[in-house]
ZALO-862237 format. One record per residue (C-alpha): z, x, y; residue number from 1. Coordinates in steps of 0.2 Angstrom, whole numbers, plus 5000, padded with zeros to 4 digits. Layout:
// ZALO-862237
{atom {Z, X, Y}, NUM}
...
//
This chain:
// ZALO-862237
{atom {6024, 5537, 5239}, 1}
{atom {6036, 5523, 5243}, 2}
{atom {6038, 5515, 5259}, 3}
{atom {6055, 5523, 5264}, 4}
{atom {6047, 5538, 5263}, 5}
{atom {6036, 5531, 5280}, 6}
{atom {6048, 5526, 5295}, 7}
{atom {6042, 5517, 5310}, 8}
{atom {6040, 5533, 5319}, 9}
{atom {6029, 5538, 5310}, 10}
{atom {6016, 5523, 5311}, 11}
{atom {6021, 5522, 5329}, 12}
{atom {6015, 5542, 5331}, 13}
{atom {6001, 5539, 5320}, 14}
{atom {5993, 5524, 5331}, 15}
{atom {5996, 5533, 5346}, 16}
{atom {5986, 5550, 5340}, 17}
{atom {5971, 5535, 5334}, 18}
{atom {5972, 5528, 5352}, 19}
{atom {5970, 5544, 5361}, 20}
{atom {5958, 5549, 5350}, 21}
{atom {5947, 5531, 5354}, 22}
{atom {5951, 5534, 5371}, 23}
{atom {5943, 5549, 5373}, 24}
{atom {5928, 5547, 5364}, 25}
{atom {5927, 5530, 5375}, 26}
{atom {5927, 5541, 5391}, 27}
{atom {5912, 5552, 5385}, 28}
{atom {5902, 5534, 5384}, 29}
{atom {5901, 5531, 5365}, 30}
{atom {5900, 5514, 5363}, 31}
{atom {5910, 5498, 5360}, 32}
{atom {5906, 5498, 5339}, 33}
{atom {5907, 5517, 5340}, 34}
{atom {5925, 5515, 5348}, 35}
{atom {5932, 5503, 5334}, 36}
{atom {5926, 5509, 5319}, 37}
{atom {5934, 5527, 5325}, 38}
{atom {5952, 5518, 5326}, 39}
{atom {5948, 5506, 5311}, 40}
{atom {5942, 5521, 5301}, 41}
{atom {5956, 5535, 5302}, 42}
{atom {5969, 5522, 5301}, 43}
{atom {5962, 5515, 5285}, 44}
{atom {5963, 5534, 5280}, 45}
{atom {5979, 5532, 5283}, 46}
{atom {5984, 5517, 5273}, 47}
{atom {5983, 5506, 5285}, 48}
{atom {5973, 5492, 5290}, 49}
{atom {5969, 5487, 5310}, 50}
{atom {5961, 5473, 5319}, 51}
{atom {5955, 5482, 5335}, 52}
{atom {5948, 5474, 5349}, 53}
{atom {5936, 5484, 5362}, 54}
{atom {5928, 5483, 5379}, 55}
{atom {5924, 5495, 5392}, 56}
{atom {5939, 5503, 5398}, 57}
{atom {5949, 5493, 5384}, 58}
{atom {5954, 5495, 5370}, 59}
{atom {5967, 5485, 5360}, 60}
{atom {5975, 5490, 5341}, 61}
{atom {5986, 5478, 5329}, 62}
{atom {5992, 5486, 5314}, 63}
{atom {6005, 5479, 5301}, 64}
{atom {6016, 5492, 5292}, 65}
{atom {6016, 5491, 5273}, 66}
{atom {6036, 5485, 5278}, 67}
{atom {6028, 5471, 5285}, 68}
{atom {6031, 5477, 5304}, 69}
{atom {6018, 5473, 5318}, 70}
{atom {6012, 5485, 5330}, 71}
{atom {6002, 5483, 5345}, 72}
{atom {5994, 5497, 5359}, 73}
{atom {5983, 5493, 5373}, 74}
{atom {5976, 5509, 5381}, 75}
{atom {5964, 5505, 5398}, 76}
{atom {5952, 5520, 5404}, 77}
{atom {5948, 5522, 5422}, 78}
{atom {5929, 5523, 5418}, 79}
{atom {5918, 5533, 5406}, 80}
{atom {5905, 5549, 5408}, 81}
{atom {5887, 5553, 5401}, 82}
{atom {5897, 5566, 5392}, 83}
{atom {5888, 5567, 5375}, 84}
{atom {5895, 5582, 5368}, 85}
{atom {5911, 5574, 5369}, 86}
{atom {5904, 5557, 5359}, 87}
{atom {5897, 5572, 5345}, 88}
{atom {5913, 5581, 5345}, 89}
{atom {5926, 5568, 5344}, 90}
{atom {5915, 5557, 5332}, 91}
{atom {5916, 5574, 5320}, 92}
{atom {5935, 5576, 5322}, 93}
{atom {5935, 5557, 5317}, 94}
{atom {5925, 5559, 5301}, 95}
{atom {5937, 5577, 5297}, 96}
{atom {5952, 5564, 5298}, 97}
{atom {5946, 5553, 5287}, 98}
{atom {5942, 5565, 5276}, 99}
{atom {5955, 5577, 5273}, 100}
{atom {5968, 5564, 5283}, 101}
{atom {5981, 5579, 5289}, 102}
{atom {5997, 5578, 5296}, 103}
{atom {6002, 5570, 5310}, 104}
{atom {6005, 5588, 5317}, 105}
{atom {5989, 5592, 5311}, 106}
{atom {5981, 5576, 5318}, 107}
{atom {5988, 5581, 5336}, 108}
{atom {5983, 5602, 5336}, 109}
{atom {5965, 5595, 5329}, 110}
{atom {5964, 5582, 5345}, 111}
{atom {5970, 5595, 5357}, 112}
{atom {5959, 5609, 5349}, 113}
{atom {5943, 5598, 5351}, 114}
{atom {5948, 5593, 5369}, 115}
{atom {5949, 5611, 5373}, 116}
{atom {5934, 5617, 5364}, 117}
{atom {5921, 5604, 5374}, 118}
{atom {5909, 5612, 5383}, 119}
{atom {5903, 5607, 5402}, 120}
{atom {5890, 5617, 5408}, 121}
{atom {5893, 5623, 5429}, 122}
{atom {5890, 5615, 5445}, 123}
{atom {5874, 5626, 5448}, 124}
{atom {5866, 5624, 5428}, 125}
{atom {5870, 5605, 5433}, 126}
{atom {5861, 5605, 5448}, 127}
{atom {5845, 5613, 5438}, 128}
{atom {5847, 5597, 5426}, 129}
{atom {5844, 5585, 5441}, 130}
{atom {5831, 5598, 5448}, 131}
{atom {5822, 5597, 5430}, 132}
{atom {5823, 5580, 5425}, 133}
{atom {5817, 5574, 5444}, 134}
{atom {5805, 5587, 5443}, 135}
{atom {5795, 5582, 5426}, 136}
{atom {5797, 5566, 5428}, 137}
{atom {5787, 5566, 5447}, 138}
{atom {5773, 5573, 5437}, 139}
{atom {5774, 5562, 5422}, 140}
{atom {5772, 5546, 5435}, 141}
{atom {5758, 5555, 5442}, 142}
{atom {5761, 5567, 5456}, 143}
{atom {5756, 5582, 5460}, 144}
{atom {5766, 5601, 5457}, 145}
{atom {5768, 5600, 5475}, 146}
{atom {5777, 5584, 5471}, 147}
{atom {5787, 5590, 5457}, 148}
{atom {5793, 5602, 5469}, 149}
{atom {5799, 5590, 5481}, 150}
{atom {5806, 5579, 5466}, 151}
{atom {5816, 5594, 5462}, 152}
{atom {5825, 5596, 5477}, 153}
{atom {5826, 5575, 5479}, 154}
{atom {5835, 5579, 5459}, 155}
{atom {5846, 5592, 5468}, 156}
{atom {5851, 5581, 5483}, 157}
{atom {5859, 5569, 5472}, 158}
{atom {5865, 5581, 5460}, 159}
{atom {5876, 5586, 5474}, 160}
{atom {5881, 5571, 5483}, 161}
{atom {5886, 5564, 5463}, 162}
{atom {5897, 5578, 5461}, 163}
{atom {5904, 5577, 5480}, 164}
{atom {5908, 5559, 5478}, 165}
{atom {5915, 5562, 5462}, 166}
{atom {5929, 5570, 5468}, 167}
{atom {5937, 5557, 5477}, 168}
{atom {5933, 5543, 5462}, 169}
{atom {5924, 5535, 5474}, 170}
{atom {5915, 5519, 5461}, 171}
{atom {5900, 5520, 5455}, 172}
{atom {5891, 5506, 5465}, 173}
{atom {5896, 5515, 5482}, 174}
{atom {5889, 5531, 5472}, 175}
{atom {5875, 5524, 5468}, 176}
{atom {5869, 5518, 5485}, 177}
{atom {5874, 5534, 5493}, 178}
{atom {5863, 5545, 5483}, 179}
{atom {5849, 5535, 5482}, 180}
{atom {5848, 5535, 5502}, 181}
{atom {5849, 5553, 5500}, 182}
{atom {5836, 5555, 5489}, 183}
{atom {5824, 5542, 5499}, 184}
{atom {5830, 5554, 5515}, 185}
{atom {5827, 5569, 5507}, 186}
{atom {5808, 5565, 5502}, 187}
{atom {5804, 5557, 5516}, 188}
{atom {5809, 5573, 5528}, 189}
{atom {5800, 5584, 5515}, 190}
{atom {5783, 5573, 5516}, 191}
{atom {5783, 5574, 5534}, 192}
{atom {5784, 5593, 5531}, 193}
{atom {5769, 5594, 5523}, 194}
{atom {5778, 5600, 5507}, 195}
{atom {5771, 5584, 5495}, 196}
{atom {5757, 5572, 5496}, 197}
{atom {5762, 5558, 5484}, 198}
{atom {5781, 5553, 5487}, 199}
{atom {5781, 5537, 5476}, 200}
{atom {5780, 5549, 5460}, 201}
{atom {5792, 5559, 5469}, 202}
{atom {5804, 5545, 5472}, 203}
{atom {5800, 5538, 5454}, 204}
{atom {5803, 5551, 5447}, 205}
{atom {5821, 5557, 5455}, 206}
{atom {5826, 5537, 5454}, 207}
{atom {5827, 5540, 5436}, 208}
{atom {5842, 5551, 5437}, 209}
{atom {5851, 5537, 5444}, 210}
{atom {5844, 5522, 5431}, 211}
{atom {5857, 5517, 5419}, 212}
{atom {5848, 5524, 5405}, 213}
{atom {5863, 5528, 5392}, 214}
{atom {5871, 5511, 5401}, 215}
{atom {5859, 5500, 5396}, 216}
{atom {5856, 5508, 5378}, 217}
{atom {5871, 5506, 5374}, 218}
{atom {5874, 5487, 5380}, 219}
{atom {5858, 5484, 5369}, 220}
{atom {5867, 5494, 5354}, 221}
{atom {5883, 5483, 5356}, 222}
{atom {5872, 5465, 5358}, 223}
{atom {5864, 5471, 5340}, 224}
{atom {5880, 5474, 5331}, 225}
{atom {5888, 5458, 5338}, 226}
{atom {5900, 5465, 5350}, 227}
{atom {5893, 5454, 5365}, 228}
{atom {5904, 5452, 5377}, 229}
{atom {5904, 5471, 5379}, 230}
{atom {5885, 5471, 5378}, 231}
{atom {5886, 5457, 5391}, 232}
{atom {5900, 5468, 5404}, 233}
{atom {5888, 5485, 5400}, 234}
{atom {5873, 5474, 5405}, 235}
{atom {5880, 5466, 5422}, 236}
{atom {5884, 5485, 5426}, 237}
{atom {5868, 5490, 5423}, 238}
{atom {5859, 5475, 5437}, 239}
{atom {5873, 5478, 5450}, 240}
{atom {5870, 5498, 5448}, 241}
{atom {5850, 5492, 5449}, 242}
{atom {5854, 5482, 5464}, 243}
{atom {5863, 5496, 5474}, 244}
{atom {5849, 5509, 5469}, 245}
{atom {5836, 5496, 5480}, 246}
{atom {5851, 5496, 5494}, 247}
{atom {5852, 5514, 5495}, 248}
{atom {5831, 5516, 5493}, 249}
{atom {5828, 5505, 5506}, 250}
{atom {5841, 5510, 5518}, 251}
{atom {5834, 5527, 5516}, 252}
{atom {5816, 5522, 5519}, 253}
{atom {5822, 5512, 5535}, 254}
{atom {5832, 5526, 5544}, 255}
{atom {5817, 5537, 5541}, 256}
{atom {5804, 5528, 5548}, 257}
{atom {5814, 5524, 5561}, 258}
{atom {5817, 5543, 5567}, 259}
{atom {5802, 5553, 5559}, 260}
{atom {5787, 5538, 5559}, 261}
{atom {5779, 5530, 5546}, 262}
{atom {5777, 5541, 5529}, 263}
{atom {5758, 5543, 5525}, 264}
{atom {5758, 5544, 5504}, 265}
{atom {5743, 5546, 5493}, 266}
{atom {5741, 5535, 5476}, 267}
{atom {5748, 5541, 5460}, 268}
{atom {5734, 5550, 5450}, 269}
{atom {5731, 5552, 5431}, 270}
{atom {5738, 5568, 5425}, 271}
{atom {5733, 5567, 5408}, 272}
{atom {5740, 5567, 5391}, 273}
{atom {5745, 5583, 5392}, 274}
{atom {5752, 5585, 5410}, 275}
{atom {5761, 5571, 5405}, 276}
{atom {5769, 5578, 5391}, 277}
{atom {5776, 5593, 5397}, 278}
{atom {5783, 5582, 5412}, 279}
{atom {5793, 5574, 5397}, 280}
{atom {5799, 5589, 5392}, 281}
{atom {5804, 5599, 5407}, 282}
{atom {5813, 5582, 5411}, 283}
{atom {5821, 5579, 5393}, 284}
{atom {5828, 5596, 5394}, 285}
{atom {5835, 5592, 5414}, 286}
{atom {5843, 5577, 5406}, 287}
{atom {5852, 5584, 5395}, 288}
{atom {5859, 5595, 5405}, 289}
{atom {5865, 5581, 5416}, 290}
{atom {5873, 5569, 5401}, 291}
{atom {5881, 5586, 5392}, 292}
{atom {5871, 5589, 5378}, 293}
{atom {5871, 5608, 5369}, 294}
{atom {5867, 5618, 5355}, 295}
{atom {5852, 5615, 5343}, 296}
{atom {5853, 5598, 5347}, 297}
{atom {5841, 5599, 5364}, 298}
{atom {5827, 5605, 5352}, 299}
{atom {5828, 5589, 5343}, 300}
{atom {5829, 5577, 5358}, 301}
{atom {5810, 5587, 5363}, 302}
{atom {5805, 5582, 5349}, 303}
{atom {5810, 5562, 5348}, 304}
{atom {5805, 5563, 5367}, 305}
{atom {5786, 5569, 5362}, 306}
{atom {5786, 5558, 5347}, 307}
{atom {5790, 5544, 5359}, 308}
{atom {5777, 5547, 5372}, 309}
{atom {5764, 5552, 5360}, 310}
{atom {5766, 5536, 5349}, 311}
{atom {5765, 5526, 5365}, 312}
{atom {5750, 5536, 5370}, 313}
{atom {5742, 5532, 5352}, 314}
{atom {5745, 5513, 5354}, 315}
{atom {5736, 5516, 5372}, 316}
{atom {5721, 5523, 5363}, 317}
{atom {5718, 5510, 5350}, 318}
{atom {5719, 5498, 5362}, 319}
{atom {5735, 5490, 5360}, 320}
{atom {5745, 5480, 5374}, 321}
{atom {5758, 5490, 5385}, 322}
{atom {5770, 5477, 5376}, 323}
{atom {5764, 5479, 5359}, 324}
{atom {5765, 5501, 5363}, 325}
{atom {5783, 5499, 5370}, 326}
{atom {5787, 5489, 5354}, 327}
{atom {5781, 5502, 5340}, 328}
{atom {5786, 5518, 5353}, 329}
{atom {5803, 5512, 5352}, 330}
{atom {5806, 5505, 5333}, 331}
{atom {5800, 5524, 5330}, 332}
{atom {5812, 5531, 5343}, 333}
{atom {5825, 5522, 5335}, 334}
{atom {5821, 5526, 5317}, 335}
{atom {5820, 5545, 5323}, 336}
{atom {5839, 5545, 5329}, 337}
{atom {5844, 5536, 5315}, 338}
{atom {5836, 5550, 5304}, 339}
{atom {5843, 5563, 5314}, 340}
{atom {5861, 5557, 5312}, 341}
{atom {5860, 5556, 5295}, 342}
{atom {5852, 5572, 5294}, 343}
{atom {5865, 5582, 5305}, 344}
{atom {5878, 5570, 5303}, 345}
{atom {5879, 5566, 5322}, 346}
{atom {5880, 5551, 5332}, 347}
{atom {5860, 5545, 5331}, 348}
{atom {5865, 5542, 5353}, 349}
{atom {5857, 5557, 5358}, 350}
{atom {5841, 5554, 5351}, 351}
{atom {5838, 5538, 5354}, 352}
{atom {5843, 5540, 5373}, 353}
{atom {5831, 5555, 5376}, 354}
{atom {5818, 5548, 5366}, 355}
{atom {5816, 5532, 5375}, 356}
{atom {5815, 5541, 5394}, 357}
{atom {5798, 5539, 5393}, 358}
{atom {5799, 5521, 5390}, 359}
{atom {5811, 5516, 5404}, 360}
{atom {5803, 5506, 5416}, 361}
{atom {5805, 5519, 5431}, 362}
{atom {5790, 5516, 5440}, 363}
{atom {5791, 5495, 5439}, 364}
{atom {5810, 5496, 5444}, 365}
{atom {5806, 5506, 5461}, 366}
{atom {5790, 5493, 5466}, 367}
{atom {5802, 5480, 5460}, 368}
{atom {5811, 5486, 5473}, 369}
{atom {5797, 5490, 5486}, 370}
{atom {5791, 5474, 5486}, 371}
{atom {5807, 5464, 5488}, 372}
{atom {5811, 5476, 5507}, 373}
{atom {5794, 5471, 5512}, 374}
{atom {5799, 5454, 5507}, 375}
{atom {5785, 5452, 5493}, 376}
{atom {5795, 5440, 5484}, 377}
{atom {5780, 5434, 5474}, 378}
{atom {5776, 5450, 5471}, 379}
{atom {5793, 5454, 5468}, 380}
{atom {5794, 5442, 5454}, 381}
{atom {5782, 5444, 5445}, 382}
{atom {5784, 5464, 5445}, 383}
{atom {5804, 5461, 5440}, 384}
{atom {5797, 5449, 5427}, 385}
{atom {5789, 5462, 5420}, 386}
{atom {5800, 5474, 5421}, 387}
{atom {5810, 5464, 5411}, 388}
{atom {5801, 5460, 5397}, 389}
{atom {5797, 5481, 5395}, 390}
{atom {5815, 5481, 5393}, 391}
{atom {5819, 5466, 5383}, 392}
{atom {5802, 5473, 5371}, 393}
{atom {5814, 5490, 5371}, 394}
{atom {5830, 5480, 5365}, 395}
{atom {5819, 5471, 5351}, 396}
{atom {5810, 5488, 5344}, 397}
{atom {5828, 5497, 5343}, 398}
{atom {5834, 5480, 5332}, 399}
{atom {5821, 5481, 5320}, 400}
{atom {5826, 5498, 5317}, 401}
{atom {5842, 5499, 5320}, 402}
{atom {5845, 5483, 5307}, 403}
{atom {5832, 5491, 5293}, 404}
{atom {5845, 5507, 5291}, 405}
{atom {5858, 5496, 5293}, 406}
{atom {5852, 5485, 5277}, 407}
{atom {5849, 5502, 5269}, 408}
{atom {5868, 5508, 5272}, 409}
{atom {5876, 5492, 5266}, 410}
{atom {5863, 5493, 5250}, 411}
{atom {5867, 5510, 5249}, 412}
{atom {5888, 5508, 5250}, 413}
{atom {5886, 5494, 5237}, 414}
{atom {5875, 5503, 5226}, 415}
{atom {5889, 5516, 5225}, 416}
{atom {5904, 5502, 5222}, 417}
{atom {5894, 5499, 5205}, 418}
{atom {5892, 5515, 5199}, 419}
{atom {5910, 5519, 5205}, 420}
{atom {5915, 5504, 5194}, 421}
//
């Protein structure tokens, strides 16, 4: 075709469908590389070549018409979800377009159709996520069923007060201290019930719904592909969330001493490989209720969860360090997504996220925090310290084995050039 045959609405139509398209897969919490290559994709599709320019809550497209023309869009979102059916569904759409690369008409009814058809599971299956994932994971840090109980209802607390909040855009920091006061308020009035015995695996394990899990994956997946200023911004977000967590904790813990008395908790105790396991799972399957995950999918998150935990496990057995387990635990994890995404041709997100909820760090983030109310602060250090390096140990297994496929690709996409030529 000539270039007459394309006028400037047409490009100008053309970058706008791209942009909504990045935009919405932005909102559902895909990451920065995620949202570039989507617009520099589909518009290559098209013809046309694009630098693009992303953050969170930004994104910014240049294109030059082949009639020498320069166009430029900015589109700024409000904020972004745990919405990971819309990263899977929007991420297919994009590979469609670049595939079959429709009409403009087409391009629009195919966006519209794919906003429509996302699926959100109900106020009360949400509530059951929070219940589960609080649940499993209050016996996976070592309490007892009475305390997964009371874990489920802490889950359930916040659920709610998440969902409340979140109809009046209140920002996440404010959210975030809110529910964690509620949770802290929660299990305290439940121990002095008599309804659990340990509330630190209760807590721990509830405090997990509020970690940036998905935040802090993907700040380590953008450092890794080089966009670091987003990795950076994702980062910042995920210790000023971190800090309002120990806010709301402690301000929960205060109120309730003050009016019910001191809280008398037993130790954590050893549940076992295989109570430990099934924690996982029941808390896997919770989780992705809560980050929006369907279909067959949630089978194959169980599994990268128990390969997780059980290569962990393994490393524990033959006597490796925790740092040396954490390393190999998540390189696998990492591996596993990226075999799953190629297998199913999905974004490998999903799987790494819920395979590496074993490995966050819950239970050193919440004495983290224990020890800087009472004050600790050597204690405090050194804990946080640690903390750290079980999350820096995290970012270094996912590069190793985020890099190898990468290699792989690039070998792969070359490999095919010459045999092309």
């Amino acid at each position: 075709m000539g270039k007459s045959l394309k006028s400037l609405d047409y490009y100008e139509e053309l970058l706008e469908l791209t942009m909504d398209l990045a935009y919405e897969i932005q909102c559902c919490g895909a990451e920065t590389y995620r949202v570039e290559d989507t617009v520099t994709h589909v518009l290559s599709a098209y013809g046309i070549q694009a630098e693009v320019f992303a953050i969170p809550n930004c994104i910014i497209t240049s294109i030059r018409t082949p009639d020498g023309l320069s166009l430029n869009r900015m589109r700024r979102s409000r904020g972004s979800s745990n919405n990971l059916e819309g990263v899977e569904k929007y991420s297919a759409l994009s590979r469609e377009l670049c595939r079959d690369k429709p009409s403009l008409e087409d391009f629009r009814a195919r966006l519209k159709e794919t906003k429509r058809g996302l699926r959100h599971y109900g106020f009360w299956i949400g509530l059951l996520g929070h219940a589960l994932a609080a649940a499993g994971f209050s016996v996976y840090f070592g309490g007892t069923w009475m305390d997964c109980i009371v874990g489920g209802c802490c889950g359930v607390a916040v659920g709610a007060m998440g969902a409340w909040l979140g109809r009046f855009h209140t920002n996440v920091f404010f959210q975030t201290v809110a529910s964690s006061f509620v949770l802290a308020l929660v299990g305290y009035v439940l121990l002095h019930a008599g309804l659990g015995s340990c509330l630190d695996a209760a807590l721990i394990g509830t405090i997990m719904l509020l970690v940036p899990g998905l935040l802090f994956t993907n700040s380590v997946r953008d450092i890794i592909y080089g966009d670091s200023m987003s990795g950076v911004n994702r980062l910042v977000q995920v210790i000023i969330i971190s800090i309002a967590l120990a806010v709301g904790i402690a301000a929960g813990a205060t109120f309730s001493n003050a009016i019910l008395g001191t809280a008398v908790s037993t130790p954590v105790q050893d549940n076992g490989f295989i109570a430990e396991v099934l924690g996982c799972l029941v808390a896997t399957v919770g989780f992705c209720i809560v980050f929006n995950l369907h279909g067959p999918g949630i089978g194959f998150c169980l599994i990268g969860t128990a390969l997780s935990w059980g290569t962990y496990s393994f490393c524990e057995l033959l006597g490796a360090s925790e740092i040396m387990g954490y390393l190999v635990a998540a390189a696998l994890s990492a591996i596993f997504a990226e075999t799953m995404a190629r297998i199913r041709h999905y974004p490998s997100t999903p799987y790494l996220i819920m395979a590496l909820l074993p490995l966050i760090p819950g239970s050193a983030i919440y004495y983290s925090m224990v020890h800087a109310v009472a004050g600790e602060m050597d204690q405090f250090i050194d804990r946080i310290s640690y903390t750290a390096a079980l999350a820096g140990t995290l970012a270094v297994g996912i590069l190793l084995a985020s890099t190898l496929f990468r290699i792989l690709t690039v070998a792969k996409m070359h490999r095919q050039k010459a045999l092309g030529k």
